[in-house]
Steps between C-alpha positions, in 0.01 A plus 500: 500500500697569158663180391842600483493535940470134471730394210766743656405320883503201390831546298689623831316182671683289288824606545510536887329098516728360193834617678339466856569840599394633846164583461475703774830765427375487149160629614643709765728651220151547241325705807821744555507579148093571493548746816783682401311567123167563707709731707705656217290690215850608330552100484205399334555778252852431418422154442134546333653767233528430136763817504757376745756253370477134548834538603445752772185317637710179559802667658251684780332162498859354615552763750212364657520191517877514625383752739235216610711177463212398237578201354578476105252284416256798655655744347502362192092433565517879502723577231257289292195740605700794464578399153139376331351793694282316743635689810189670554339160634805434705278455839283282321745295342682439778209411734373268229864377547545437810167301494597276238814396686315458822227271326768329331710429817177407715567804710136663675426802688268445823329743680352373838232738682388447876256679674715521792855588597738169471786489731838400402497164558148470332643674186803290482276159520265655244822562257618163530161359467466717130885415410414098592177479344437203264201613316700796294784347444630812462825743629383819677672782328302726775267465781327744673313482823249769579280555789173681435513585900846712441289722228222580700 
């Protein structure tokens, strides 16, 4: 991994814990940026060119984000990338991001397999079990229960 994902992650980190934004819109609002450049080559273009004006970049770049309800300190994330020409690692960045806030904040992902098909009430005792457990200490940003019988 280049250094810069990091220093720009961990930048963006600091900002969302040091004014105690809501880590999960902010992350929501890093992943809609990431699919509509993934889904829009004219995008990353516009915003990777050394021939299109800085000024230009940052007023599509506010069409977006209005269009989105992104919030400024995102778009300013952006504007930042845009600017030192680092949008061509956006994905990166921004999943080196959202990491760094989630280690930060204690937050974990869990991924629970069983070899048969759980019934409501099983899955529901199984999520409280994960969401009460002691051991992590941890907040559950996502948990996912899969059953190996369902794939077979």
């Amino acid at each position: 991994m280049a250094s810069f994902i990091s220093i720009y992650g961990r930048a963006m980190a600091d900002v969302v814990v040091d004014r105690q934004l809501d880590a999960g819109r902010i992350s929501s609002e890093l992943e809609s940026i990431g699919i509509i450049l993934a889904e829009s080559s004219e995008l990353r273009t516009v915003w990777d060119s050394p021939s299109v004006a800085s000024e230009q970049k940052l007023s599509l770049l506010d069409a977006v984000a209005n269009k989105l309800s992104i919030s400024r300190e995102v778009r300013n994330f952006v504007a930042v990338l845009i600017s030192n020409r680092r949008i061509h690692a956006y994905s990166e960045i921004a999943k080196n991001t959202i990491d760094q806030i989630n280690e930060r904040l204690g937050i974990a992902d869990a991924e629970i397999v069983s070899v048969r098909e759980l019934g409501a009430q099983e899955r529901r005792r199984l999520e409280d079990q994960v969401q009460r457990s002691p051991a992590s200490g941890c907040v559950y940003g996502t948990l996912s229960i899969l059953s190996l019988w369902a794939e077979w």
